[in-house]
BALO-496502 format. One line per 3 residues: their letters; for each residue z, x, y of C-alpha. Coordinates in nm, 3 decimals. Last residue first. Example, Ala and Ser with C-alpha at 12.3 -4.5 7.8 and 13.67 -1.06 7.14 Angstrom:
SA	0.714/1.367/-0.106 ~ 0.780/1.230/-0.450;
REM end
This chain:
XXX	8.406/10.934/10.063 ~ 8.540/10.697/9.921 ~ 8.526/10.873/9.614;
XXX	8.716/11.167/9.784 ~ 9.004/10.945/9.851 ~ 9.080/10.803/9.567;
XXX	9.043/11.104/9.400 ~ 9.314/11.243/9.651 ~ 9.566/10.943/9.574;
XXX	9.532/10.949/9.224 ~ 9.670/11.288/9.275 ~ 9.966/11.222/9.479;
XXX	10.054/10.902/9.241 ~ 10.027/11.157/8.952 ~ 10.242/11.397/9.073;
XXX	10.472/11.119/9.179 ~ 10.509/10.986/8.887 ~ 10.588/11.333/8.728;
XXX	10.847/11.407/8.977 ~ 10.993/11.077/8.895 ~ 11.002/11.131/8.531;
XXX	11.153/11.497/8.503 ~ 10.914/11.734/8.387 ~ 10.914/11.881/8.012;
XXX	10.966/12.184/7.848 ~ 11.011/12.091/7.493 ~ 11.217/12.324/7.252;
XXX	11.299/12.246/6.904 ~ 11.572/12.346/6.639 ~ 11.483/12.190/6.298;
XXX	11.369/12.560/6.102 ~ 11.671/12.721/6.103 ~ 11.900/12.423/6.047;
XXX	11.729/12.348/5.724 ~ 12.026/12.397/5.428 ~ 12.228/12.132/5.749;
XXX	11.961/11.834/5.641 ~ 11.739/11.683/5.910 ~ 11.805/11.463/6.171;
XXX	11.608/11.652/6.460 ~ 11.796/11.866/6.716 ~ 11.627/11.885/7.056;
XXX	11.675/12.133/7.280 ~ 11.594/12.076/7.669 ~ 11.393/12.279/7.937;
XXX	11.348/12.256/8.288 ~ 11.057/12.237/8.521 ~ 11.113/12.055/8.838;
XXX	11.154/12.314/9.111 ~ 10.803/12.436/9.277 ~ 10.567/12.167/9.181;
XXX	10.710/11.869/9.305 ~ 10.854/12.066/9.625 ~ 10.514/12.184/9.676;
XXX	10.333/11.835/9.659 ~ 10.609/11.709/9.922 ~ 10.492/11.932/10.199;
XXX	10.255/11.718/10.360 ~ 10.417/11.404/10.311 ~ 10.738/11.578/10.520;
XXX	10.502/11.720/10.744 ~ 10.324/11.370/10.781 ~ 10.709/11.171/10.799;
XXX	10.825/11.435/11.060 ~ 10.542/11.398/11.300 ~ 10.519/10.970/11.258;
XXX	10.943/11.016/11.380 ~ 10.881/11.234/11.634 ~ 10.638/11.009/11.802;
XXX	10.827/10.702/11.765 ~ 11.132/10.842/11.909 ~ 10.952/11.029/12.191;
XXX	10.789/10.698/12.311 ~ 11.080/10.529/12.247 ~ 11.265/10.793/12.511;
XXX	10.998/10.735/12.744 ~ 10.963/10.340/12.751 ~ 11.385/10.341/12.774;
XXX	11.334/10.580/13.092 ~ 11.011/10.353/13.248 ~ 11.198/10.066/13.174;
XXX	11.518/10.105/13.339 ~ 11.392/10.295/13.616 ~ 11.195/9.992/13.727;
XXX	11.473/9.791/13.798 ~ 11.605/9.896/14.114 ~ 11.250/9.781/14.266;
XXX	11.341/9.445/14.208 ~ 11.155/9.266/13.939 ~ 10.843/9.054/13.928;
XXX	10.517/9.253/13.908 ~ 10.686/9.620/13.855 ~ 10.927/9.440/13.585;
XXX	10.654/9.267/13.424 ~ 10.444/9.545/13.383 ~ 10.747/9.749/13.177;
XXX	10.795/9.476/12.969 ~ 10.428/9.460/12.860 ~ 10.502/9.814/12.819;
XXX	10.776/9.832/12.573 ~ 10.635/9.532/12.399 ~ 10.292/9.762/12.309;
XXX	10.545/10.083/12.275 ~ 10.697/9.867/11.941 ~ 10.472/9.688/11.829;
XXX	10.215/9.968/11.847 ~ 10.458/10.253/11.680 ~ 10.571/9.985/11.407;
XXX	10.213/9.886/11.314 ~ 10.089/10.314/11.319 ~ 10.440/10.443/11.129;
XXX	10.342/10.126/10.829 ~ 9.994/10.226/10.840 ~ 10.056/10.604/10.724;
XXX	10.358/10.534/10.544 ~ 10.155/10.326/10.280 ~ 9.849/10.581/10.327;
XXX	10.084/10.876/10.224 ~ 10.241/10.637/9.927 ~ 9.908/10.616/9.771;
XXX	9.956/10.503/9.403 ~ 10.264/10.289/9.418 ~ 10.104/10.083/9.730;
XXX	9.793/10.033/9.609 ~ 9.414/10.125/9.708 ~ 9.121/9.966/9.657;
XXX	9.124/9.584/9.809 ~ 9.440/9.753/10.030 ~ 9.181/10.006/10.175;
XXX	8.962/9.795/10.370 ~ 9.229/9.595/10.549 ~ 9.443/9.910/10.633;
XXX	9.119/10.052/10.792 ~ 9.086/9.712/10.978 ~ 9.417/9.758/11.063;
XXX	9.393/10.132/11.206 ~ 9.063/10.012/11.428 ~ 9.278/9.720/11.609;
XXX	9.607/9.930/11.610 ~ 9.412/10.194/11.832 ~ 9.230/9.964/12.052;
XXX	9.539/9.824/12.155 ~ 9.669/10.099/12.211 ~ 9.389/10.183/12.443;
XXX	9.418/9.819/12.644 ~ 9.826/9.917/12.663 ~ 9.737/10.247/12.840;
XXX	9.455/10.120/13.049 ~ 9.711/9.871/13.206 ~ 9.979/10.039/13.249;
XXX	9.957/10.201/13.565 ~ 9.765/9.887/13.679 ~ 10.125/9.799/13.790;
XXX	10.198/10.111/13.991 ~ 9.868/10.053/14.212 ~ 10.002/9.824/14.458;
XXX	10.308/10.029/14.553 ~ 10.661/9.983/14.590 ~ 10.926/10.180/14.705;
XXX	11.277/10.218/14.557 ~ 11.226/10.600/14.512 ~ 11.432/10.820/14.294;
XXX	11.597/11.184/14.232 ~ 11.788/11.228/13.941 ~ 12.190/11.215/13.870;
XXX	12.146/10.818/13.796 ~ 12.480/10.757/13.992 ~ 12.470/11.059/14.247;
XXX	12.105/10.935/14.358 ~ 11.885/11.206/14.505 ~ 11.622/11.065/14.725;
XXX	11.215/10.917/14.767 ~ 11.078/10.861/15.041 ~ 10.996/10.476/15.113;
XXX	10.661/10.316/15.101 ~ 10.496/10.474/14.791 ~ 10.142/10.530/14.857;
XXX	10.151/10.902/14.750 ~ 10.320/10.789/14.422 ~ 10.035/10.529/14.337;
XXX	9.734/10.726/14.380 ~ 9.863/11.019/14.186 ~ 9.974/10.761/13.965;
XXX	9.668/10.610/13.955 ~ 9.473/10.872/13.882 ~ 9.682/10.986/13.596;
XXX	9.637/10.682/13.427 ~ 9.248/10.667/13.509 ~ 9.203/11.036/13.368;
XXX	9.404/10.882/13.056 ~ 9.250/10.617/12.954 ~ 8.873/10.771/12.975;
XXX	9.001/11.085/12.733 ~ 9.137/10.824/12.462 ~ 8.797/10.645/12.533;
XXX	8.584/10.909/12.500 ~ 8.756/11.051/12.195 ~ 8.759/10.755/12.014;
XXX	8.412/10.664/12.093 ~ 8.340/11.052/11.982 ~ 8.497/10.950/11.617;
XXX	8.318/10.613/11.584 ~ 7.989/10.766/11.633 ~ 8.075/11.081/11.389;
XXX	8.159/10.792/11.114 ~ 8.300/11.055/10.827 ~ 8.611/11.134/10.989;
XXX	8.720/10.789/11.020 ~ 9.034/10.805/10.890 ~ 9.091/11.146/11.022;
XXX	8.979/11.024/11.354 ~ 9.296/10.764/11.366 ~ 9.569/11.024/11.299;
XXX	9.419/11.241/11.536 ~ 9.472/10.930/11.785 ~ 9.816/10.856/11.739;
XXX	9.898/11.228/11.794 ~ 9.707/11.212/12.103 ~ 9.861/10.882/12.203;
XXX	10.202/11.139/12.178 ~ 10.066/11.377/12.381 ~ 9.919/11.130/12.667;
XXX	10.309/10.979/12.653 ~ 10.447/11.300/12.737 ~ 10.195/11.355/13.003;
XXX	10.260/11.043/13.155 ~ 10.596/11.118/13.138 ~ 10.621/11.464/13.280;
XXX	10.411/11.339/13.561 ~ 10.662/11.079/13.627 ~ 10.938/11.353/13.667;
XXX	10.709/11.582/13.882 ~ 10.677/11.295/14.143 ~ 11.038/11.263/14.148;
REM end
């Protein structure tokens, strides 16, 4: 059991770590800002994992196998499980607070057609704190006012969004990463044009244009209105 709610916290640590590299590379140019991050990402996460050590060898009853949830479980209660969340839902918190206010800043510069990484950026970062912020305000009202049967429930459904959310911010940046070099690789193709001309001039009215598809063009130029963007912010 105990190495089961280990595996979550750490889980959970992983993906706020994601969360927060994301953060520090929007303010990779405010050093101060950067270590806060750190310290408090770091800060949250000692105190989780002391209280769980805390919490699970305070745990009134032992815990056992149970044939129906095929893992082993404890219905006992302890004190500290609720603060569990506490420092975890204060840091995400933090998180969303900081990521709007970059949102905020860049919308007066930046639009939505011509910086689609930023667009997918903030809109993975709301829907991850909505989402794992009511997942755990759920989860503390269950250890403060449910039976101890219940807390199972949470804690699994909390994991497996956690995982969810995570993979899903992953994919989108590798797929954003990676999207310039499917652009460039693949959309070149050539077309002949005939003119209106006379037939005694055939020889001379055949063309050839090599020319890029529009949307690969668009978004060639979205990509790299994006980057100067970006470096005169900087």
């Amino acid at each position: 059991m105990k190495f089961l709610i280990y595996a979550m916290v750490t889980s959970i640590f992983a993906a706020h770590g994601l969360f927060t590299l994301r953060l520090i590379a929007l303010y990779r140019n405010k050093k101060y800002v950067v270590w806060f991050i750190t310290g408090f990402f770091v800060a949250t996460y000692l105190c989780t994992y002391g209280l769980v050590i805390a919490a699970t060898s305070l745990v009134t009853y032992q815990p056992f196998y149970s044939e129906t949830l095929k893992s082993c479980i404890s219905l006992g209660e302890s004190p500290l499980l609720p603060p569990v969340w506490y420092a975890p839902v204060a840091y995400e918190t933090f998180l969303f607070s900081l990521t709007a206010y970059r949102a905020w800043r860049d919308a007066k510069i930046i639009s939505g057609e011509s910086a689609p990484f930023l667009v997918l950026f903030y809109r993975d970062g709301i829907i991850a704190f909505l989402v794992m912020t009511g997942a755990r305000v759920w989860n503390i009202y269950i250890f403060l006012a449910e039976p101890g049967s219940s807390v199972y429930v949470g804690t699994m459904l909390l994991w497996a969004m956690n995982t969810v959310l995570t993979t899903r911010v992953y994919m989108n940046l590798v797929w954003l990463a990676r999207g310039p070099v499917e652009v460039t690789g693949v959309f070149t193709s050539a077309t002949i044009g005939q003119p209106n001309r006379p037939y005694g001039t055939i020889g001379a009215g055949s063309s050839m244009e090599m020319h890029t598809p529009v949307l690969a063009r668009e978004r060639m130029e979205a990509i790299s209105r994006h980057r100067s963007l970006l470096a005169a912010r900087d």
